[in-house]
C-alpha positions in Angstrom: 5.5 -12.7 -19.8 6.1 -8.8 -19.3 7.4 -6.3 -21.0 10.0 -3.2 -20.3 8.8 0.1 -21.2 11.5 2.9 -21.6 10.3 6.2 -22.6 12.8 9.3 -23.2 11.8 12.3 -21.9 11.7 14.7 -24.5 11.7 18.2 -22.6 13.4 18.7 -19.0 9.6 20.1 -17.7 9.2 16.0 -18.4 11.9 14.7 -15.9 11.8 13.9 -12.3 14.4 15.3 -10.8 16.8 13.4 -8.6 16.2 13.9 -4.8 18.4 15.5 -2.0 16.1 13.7 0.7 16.9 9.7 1.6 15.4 7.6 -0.7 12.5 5.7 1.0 11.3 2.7 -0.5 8.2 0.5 -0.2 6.8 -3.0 -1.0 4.4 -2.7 -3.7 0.6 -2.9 -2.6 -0.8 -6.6 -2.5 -1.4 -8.2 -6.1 -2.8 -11.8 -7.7 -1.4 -13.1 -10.9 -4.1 -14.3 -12.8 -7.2 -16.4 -11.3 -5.2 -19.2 -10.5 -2.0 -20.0 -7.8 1.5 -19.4 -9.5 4.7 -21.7 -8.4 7.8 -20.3 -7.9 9.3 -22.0 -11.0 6.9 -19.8 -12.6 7.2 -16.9 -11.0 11.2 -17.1 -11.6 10.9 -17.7 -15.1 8.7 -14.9 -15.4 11.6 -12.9 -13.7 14.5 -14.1 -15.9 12.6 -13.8 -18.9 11.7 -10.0 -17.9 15.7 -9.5 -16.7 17.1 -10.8 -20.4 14.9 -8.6 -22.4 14.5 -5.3 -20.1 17.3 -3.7 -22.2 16.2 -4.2 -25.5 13.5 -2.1 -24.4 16.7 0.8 -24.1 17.6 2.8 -21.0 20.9 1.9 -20.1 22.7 -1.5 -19.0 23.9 -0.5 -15.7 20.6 1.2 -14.5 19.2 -2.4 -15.2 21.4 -4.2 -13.6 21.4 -1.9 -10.9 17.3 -2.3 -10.8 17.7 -5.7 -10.7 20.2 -5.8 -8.0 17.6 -3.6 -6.0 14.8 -5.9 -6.6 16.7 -9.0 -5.9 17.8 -7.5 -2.2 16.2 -5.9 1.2 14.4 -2.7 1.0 17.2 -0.8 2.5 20.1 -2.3 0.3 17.3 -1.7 -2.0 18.0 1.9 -1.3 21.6 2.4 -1.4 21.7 0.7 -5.0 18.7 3.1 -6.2 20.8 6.2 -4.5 24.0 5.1 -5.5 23.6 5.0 -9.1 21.4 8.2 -9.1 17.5 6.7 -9.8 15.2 8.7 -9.0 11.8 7.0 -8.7 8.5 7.9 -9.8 6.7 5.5 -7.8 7.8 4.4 -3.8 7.4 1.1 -5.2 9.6 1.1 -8.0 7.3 0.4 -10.9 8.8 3.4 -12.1 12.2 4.5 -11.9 14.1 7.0 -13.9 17.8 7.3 -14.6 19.6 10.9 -14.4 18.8 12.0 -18.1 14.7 11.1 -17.3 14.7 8.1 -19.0 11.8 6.4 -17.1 11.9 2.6 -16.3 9.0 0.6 -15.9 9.1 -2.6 -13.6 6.3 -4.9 -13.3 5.1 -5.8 -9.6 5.8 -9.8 -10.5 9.7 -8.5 -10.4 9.0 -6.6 -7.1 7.1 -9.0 -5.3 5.4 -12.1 -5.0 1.4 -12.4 -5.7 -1.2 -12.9 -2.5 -1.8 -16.2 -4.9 1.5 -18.2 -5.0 1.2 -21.8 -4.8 2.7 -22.8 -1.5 3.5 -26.8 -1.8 4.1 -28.3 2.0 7.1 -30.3 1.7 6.7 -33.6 3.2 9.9 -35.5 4.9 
């Protein structure tokens, strides 16, 4: 479904240093899963799969959880999580993040947003 990439920075030339200015965060640029429409089941279980195994990947539990929290939310609580627990991000998007000793995380765009081909079903009453 996705995998977690952590990678340890090795020198401190190699980290991205946490910043003084206001975290700004942005939706991640349109994206299509695949060549055909995904459902929202699938899409979900995609996400929870990604979620259960991010931190065997390493990195540390609460800088997970606190990316997930900041997926799962609006861009500005979005914010105040990724502030709040000291992330600084390598991307405006998120796809990368990276905790205060440089340890980089790597989020896919399906845990960021939804794909310009989601299958939309019209519910009929």
């Amino acid at each position: 479904m996705g995998c977690a990439c952590v990678k340890p920075s090795t020198t401190s030339e190699d980290r991205t240093p946490a910043r003084a200015n206001p975290v700004r965060v942005r939706k991640p640029t349109p994206w299509a899963y695949g060549n055909r429409p995904l459902s929202s089941a699938q899409l979900q279980e995609m996400r929870n799969t990604f979620w259960q195994n991010a931190a065997q990947a390493g990195g540390r539990q609460e800088i997970w959880d606190a990316l997930r929290a900041a997926t799962e939310g609006d861009l500005r609580n979005a914010e105040k999580i990724i502030r709040d627990n000291k992330i600084s991000l390598g991307n405006l998007d998120m796809t990368v993040c990276y905790d205060e000793s440089g340890t980089s995380y790597n989020l896919p765009l399906y845990v960021l947003s939804e794909p310009t081909n989601m299958e939309h079903r019209v519910l009929r009453a």
